[in-house]
C-alpha positions as CSV (number, residue, x, y, z in Angstrom):
1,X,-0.2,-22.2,3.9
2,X,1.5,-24.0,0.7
3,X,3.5,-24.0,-1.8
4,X,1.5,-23.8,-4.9
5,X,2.4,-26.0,-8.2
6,X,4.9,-24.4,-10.1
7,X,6.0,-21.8,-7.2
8,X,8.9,-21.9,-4.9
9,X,7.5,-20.6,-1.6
10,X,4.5,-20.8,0.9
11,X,1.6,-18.7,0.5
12,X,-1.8,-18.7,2.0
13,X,-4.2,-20.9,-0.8
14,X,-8.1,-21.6,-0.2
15,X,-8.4,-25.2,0.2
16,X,-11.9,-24.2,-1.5
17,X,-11.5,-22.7,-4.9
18,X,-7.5,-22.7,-4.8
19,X,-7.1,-19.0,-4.5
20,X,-3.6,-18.2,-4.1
21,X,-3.5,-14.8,-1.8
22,X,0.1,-13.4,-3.0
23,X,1.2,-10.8,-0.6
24,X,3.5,-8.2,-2.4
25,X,5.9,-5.4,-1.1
26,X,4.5,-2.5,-0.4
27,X,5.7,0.9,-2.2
28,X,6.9,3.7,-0.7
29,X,7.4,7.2,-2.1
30,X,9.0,10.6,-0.8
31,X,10.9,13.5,-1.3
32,X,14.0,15.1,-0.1
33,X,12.6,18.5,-0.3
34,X,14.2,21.7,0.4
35,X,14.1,25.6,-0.2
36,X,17.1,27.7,-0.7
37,X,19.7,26.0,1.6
38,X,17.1,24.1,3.8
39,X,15.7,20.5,4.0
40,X,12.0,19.6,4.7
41,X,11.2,17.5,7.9
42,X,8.3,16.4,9.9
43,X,7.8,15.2,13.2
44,X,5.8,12.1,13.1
45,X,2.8,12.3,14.3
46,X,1.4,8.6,14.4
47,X,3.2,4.7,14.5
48,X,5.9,3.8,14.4
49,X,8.6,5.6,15.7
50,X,6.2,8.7,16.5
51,X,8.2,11.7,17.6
52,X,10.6,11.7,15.4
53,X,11.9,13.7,12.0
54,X,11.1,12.0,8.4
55,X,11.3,13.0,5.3
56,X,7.2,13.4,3.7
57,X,7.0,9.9,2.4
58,X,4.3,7.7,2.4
59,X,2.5,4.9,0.8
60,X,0.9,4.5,-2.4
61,X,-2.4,4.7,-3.3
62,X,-3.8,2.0,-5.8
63,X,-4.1,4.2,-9.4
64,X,-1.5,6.7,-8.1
65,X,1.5,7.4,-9.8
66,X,4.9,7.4,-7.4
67,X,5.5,10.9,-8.2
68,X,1.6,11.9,-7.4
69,X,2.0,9.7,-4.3
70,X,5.4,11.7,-3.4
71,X,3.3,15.1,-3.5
72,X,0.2,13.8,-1.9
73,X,2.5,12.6,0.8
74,X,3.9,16.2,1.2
75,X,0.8,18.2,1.0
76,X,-1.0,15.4,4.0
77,X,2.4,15.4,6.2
78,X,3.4,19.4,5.6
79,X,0.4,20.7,3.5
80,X,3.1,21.5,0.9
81,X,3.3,21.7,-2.8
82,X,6.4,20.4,-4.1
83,X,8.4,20.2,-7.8
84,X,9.6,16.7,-8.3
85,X,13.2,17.3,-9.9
86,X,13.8,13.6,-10.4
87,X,14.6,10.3,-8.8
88,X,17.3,10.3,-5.6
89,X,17.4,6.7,-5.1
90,X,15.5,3.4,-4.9
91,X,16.0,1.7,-1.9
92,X,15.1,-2.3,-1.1
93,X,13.9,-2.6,3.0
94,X,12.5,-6.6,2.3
95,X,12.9,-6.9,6.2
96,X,9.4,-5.0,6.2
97,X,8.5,-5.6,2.5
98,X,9.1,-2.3,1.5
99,X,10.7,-0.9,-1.6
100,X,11.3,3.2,-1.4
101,X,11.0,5.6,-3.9
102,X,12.4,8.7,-2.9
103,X,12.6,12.1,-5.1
104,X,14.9,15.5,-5.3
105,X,12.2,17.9,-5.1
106,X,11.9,21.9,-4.3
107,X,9.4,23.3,-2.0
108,X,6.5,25.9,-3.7
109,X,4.4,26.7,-1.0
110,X,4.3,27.4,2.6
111,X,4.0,24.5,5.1
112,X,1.9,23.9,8.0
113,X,1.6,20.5,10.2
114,X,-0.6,18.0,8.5
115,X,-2.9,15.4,10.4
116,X,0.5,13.3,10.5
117,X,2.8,15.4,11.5
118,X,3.2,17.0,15.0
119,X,5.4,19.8,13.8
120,X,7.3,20.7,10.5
121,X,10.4,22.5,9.7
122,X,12.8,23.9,7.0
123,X,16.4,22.9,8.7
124,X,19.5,23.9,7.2
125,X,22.1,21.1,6.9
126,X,24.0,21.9,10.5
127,X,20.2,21.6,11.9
128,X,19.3,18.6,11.0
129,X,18.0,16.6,14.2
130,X,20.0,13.5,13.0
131,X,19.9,11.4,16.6
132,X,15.9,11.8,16.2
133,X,15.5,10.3,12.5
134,X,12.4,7.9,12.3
135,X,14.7,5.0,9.6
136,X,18.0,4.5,8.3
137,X,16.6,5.6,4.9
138,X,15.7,8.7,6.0
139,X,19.6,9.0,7.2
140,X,20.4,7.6,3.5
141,X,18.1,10.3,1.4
142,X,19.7,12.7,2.8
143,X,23.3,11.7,2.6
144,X,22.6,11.0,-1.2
145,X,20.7,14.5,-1.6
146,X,24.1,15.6,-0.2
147,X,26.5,14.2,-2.5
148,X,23.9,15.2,-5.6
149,X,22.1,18.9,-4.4
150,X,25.2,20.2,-7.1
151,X,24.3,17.8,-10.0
152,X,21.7,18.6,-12.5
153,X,21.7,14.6,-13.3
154,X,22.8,11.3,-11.4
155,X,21.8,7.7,-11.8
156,X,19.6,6.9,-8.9
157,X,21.4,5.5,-5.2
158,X,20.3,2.3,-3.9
159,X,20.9,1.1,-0.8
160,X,24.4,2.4,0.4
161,X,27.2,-0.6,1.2
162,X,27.1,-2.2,4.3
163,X,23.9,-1.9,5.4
164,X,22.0,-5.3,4.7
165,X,21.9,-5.9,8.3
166,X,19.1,-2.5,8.5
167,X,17.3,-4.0,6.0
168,X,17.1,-7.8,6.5
């Protein structure tokens, strides 16, 4: 571990050939998804935080697009096919190096239990299981899909105010 010339933080370099192995945040994409007057959730399945409700969101695949990674995600985690509708917010997580991309989208298919997912449900708003959300962004999605499920355009959220302390 150095700082390489001309940088401003350590990274691993190979004393050999002077690779420089920059390590980058990792993207995430999802989708608040719902049908009629309910939201899509699924019980996780695998690590971390197994047991618990999430939106379908997932990583990205090199070559992928965020919104083909958004419906991959949802057909793996609910065997769904979803309708992006557009972006619901961005959010910065640099405490695990991970930036969110999370969608409005509508639900056109049935849904079944994935290989990730232990269970899925469609859960009207009073339903919601909100003491067993897997993250805080989960919490935040929805709140923003909240204050926008009315609007037919928005500028995307980020993360809401006050909550560096979740993400740092």
């Amino acid at each position: 571990m150095r700082v390489p010339k001309g940088d401003d933080r350590s990274r691993r370099v190979c004393d050999t050939c002077g690779f420089i192995d920059y390590v980058n945040p990792r993207i995430v994409a999802g989708s608040v998804v719902t049908r009629d007057d309910r939201v899509l959730l699924c019980k996780r399945a695998i690590e971390p935080r197994k047991g618990f409700w999430t939106l379908p969101a997932g990583f990205m695949e090199q070559s992928e697009t965020v919104e083909d990674a958004a419906r991959r995600e949802a057909q793996e985690e609910a065997c769904a096919d979803i309708r992006l509708d557009q972006i619901l917010a961005i959010y910065s997580v640099p405490r695990i190096s991970q930036v969110q991309v999370m969608f409005r989208a509508r639900l056109a298919s049935s849904i079944a239990a994935g290989p990730e997912s232990e269970e899925v449900g469609l859960f009207h708003w009073k339903d919601i299981p909100w003491s067993e959300l897997a993250f805080p962004t989960v919490v935040w999605a929805l709140t923003h899909y909240a204050q926008t499920r009315f609007l037919s355009g928005f500028p995307p959220f980020t993360n809401p105010p006050g909550t560096e302390r979740l993400t740092r």
